[in-house]
TITOR-317138 format. One record per residue: residue in three letters; chain; y negated, x, z negated of N, C-alpha, C in turn. Coordinates in nm, 4 decimals, decimal comma. Each point is the difference from the previous one (the first is absolute). Layout:
BEGIN
(ALA; A; (Y; X; Z); (Y; X; Z); (Y; X; Z)) ...
END
This chain:
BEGIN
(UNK; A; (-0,8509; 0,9942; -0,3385); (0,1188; 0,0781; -0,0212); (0,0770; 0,0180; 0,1312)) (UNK; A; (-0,0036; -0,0863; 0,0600); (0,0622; 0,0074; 0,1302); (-0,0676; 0,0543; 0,0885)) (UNK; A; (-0,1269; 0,0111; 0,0098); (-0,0525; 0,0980; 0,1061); (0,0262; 0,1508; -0,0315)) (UNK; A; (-0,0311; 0,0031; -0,1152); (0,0328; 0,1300; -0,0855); (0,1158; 0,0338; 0,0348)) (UNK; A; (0,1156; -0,0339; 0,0107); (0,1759; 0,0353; -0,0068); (-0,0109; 0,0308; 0,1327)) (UNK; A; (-0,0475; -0,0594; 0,0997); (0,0129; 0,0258; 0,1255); (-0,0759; 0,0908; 0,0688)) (UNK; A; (-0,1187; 0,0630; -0,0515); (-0,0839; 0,1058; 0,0123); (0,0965; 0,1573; -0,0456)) (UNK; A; (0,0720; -0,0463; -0,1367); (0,0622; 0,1128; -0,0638); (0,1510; 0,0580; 0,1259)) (UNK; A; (0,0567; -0,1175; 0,0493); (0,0824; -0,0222; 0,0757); (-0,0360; 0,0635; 0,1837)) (UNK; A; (-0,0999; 0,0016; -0,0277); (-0,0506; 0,0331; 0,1410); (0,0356; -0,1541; 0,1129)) (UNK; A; (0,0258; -0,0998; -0,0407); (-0,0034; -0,0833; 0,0561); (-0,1116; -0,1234; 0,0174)) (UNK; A; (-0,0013; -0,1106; 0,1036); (-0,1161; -0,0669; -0,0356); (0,0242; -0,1047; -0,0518)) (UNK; A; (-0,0975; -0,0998; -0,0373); (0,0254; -0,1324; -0,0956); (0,1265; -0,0613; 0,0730)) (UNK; A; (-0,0235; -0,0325; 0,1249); (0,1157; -0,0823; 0,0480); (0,1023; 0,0762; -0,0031)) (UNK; A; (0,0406; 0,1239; 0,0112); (0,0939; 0,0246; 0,0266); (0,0943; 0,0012; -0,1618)) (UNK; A; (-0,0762; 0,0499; -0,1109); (0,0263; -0,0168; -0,1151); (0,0337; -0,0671; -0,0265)) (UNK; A; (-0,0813; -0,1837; 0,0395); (0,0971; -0,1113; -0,0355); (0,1307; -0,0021; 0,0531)) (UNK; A; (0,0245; 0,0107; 0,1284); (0,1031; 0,0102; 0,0599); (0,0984; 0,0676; -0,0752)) (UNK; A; (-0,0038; 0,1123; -0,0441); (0,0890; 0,0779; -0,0454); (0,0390; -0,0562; -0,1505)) (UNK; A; (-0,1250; -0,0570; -0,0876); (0,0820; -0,0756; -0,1142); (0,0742; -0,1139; 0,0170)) (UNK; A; (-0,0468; -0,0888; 0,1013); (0,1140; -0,1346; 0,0171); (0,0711; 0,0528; 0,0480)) (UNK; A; (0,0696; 0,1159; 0,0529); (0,1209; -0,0121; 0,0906); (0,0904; 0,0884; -0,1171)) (UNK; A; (-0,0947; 0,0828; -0,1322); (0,0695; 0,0510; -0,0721); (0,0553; -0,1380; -0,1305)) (UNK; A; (-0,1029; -0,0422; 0,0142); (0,0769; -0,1528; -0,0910); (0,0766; -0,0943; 0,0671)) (UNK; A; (0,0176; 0,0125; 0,1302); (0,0979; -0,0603; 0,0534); (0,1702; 0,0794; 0,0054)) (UNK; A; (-0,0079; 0,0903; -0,0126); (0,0854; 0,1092; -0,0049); (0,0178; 0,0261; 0,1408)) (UNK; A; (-0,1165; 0,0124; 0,0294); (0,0591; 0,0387; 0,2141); (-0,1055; 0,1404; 0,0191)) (UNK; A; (0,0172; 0,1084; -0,1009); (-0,0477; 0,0818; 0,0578); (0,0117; 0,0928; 0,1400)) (UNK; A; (0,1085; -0,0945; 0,0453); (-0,0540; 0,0994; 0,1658); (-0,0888; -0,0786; 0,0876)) (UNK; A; (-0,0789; -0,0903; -0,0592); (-0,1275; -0,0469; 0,0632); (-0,1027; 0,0175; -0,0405)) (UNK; A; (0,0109; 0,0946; -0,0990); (-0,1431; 0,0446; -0,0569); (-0,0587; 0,1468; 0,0628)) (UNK; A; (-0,1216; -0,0349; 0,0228); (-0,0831; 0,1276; 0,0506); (0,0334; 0,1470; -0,0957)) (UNK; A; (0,0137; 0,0792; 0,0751); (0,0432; 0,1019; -0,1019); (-0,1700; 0,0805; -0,0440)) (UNK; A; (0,0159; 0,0263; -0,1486); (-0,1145; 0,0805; -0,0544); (-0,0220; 0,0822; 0,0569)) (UNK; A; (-0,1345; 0,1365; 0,0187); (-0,0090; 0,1077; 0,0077); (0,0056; 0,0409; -0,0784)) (UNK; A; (0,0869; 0,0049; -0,1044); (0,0011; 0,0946; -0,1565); (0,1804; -0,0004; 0,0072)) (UNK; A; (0,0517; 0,0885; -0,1333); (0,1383; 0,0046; -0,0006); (0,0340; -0,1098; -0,1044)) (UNK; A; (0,1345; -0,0661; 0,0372); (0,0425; -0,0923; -0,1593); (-0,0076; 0,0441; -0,1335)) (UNK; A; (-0,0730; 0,1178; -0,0123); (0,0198; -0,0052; -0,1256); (-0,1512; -0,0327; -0,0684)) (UNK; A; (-0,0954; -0,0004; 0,0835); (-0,1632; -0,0644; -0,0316); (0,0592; -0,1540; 0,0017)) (UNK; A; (0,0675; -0,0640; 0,1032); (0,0296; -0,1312; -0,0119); (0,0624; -0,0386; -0,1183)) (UNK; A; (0,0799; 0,0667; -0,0891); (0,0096; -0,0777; -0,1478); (-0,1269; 0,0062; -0,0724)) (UNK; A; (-0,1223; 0,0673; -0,0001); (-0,0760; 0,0055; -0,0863); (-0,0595; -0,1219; -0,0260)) (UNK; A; (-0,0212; -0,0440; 0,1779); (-0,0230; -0,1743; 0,0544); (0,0185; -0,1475; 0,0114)) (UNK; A; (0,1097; 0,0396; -0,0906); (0,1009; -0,1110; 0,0155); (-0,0506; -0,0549; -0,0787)) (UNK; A; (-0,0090; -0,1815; 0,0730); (-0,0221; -0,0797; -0,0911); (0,0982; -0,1279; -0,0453)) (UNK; A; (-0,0169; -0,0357; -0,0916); (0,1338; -0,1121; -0,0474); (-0,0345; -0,1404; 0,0624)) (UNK; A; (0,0775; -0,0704; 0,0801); (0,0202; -0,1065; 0,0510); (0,0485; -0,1264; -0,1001)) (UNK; A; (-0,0401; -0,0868; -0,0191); (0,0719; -0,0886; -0,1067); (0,1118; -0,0543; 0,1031)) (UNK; A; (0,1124; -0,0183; -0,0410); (0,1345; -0,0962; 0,0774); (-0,0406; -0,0566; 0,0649)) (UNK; A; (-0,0357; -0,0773; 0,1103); (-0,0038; -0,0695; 0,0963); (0,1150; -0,0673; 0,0732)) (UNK; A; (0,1355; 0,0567; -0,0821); (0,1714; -0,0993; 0,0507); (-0,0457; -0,1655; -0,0342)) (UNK; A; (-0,0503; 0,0009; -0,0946); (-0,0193; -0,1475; -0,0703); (-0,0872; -0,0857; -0,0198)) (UNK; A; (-0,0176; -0,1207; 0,0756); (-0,0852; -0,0697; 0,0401); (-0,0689; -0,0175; -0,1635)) (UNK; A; (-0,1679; 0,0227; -0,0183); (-0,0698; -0,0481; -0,0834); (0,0188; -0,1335; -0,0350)) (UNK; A; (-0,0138; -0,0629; -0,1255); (-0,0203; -0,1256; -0,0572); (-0,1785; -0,0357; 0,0165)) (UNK; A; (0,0259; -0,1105; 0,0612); (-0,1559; -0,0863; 0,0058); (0,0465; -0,1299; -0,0125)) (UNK; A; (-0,1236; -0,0614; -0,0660); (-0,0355; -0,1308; -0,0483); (0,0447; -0,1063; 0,1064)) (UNK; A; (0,0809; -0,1272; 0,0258); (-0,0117; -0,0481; 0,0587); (-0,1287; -0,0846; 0,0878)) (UNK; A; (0,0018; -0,0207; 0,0923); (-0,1131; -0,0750; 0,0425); (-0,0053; -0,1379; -0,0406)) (UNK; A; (0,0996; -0,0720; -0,0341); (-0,0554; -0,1262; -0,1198); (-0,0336; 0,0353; -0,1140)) (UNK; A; (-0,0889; 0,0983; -0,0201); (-0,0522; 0,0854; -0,1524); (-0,1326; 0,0131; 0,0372)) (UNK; A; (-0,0372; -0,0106; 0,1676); (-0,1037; 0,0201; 0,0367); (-0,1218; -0,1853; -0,0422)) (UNK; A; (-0,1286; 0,0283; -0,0609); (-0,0659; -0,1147; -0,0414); (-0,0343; -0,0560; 0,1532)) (UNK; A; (0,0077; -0,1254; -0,0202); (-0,0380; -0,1071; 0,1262); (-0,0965; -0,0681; -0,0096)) (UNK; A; (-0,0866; 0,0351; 0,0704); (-0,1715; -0,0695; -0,0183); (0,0648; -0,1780; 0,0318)) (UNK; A; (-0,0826; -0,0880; -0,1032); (-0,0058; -0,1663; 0,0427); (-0,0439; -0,0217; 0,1593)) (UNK; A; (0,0031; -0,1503; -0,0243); (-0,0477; -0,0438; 0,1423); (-0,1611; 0,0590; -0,0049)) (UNK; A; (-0,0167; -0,0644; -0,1663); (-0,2240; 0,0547; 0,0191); (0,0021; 0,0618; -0,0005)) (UNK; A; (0,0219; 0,1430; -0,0111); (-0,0184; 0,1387; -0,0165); (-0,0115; 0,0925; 0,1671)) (UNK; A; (0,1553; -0,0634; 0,0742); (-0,0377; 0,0620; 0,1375); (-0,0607; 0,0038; 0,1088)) (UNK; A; (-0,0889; -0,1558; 0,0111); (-0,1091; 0,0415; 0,0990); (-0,1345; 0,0710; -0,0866)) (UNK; A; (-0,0011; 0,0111; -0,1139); (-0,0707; 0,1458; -0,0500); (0,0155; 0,1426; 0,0006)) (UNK; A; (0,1449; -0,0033; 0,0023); (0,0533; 0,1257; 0,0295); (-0,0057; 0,0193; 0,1352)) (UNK; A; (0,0022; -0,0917; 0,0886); (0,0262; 0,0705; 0,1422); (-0,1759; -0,0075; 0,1033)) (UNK; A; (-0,1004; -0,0459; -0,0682); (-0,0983; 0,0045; 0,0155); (-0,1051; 0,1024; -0,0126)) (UNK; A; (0,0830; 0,0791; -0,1345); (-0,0155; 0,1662; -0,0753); (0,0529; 0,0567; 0,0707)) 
END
């Protein structure tokens, strides 16, 4: 999909990325500008999930702890 958007765009892979992080950053005057007009760029648009708010993950004392016998097997593997 992303090579695709950026082919349609007249732009190249990298530059495409470029231009979506700096549009999800809200700093579009660091984004490469398209060769097409804004109005092909809404067709493109893709939805970003929130990124203001740090994800919930498992603590790392949740993580299992190999025994004493277990880790010179594990670290031998």
């Amino acid at each position: 999909m992303i090579q695709r958007n950026a082919t349609l765009l007249h732009m190249s892979y990298g530059d495409y990325i470029v231009y979506l992080a700096a549009m999800q950053l809200r700093m579009p005057e660091h984004a490469p500008q398209p060769g097409v007009t804004g109005d092909m760029l809404e067709e493109l648009r893709v939805e970003f999930p929130d990124l203001s708010q740090p994800v919930p993950a498992a603590p790392l004392t949740a993580l299992p702890r190999p025994t004493s016998k277990e880790l010179p097997t594990q670290i031998a593997s």
